[in-house]
N, C-alpha and C positions, 0 to 999 in steps of 0.2 A: 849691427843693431841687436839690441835684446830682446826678449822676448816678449817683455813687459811694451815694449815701444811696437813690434809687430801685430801684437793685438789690436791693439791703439789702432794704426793704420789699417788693419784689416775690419775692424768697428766702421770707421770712417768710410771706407770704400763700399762697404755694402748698407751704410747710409747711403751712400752717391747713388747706388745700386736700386734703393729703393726710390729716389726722387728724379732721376735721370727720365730726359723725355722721351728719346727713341731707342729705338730695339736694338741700334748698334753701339749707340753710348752705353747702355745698360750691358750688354755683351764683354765690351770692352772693362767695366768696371769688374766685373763680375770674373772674369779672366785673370785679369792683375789680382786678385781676392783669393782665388784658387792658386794662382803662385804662391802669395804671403803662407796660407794654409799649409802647402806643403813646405815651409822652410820653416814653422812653427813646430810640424809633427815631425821632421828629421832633427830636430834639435830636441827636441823632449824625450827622445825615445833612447834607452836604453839595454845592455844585452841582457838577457834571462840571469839569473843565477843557478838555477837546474841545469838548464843544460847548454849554458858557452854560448849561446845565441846560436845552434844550431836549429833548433827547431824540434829534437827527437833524443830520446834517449837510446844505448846501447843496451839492450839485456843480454844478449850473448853475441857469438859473432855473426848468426843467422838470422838474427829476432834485433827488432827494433821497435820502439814504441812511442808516439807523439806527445811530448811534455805539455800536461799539463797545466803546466802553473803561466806559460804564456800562449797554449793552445796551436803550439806549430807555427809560428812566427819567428819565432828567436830573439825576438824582445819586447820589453817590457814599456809601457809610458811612464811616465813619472806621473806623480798624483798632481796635476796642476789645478786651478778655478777655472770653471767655465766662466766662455765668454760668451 
């Protein structure tokens, strides 16, 4: 699936989310939602170009220092549209 089409689905399921009658259908919609989400942010995410998606730069061999430009993470998002 793309990503344009997992939004899609993840729009729709937390519609279901909000009009669902009891606490375990809404549970369960809301679960399935949280999965879409994290296959949406492992696909969008990219490494740093600072620092190789380590998360830290090298200053010497004793000294190291947290990049920056993705704040110690190691990578970046892509600029996508909220949904």
């Amino acid at each position: 699936m793309t990503i344009k089409e997992l939004k899609v689905n993840y729009k729709k399921l937390l519609n279901k989310a909000d009009k669902a009658n009891g606490r375990k259908e809404t549970v369960s919609f809301l679960n399935r939602a949280a999965k879409l989400n994290s296959k949406i942010y492992s696909k969008t995410k990219t490494n740093c170009i600072k620092c190789n998606g380590v998360g830290y730069l090298r200053i010497s061999l004793d000294e190291a220092r947290t990049c920056l430009c993705c704040y110690g993470k190691g990578f970046l998002m892509e600029e996508i549209q909220r949904f």
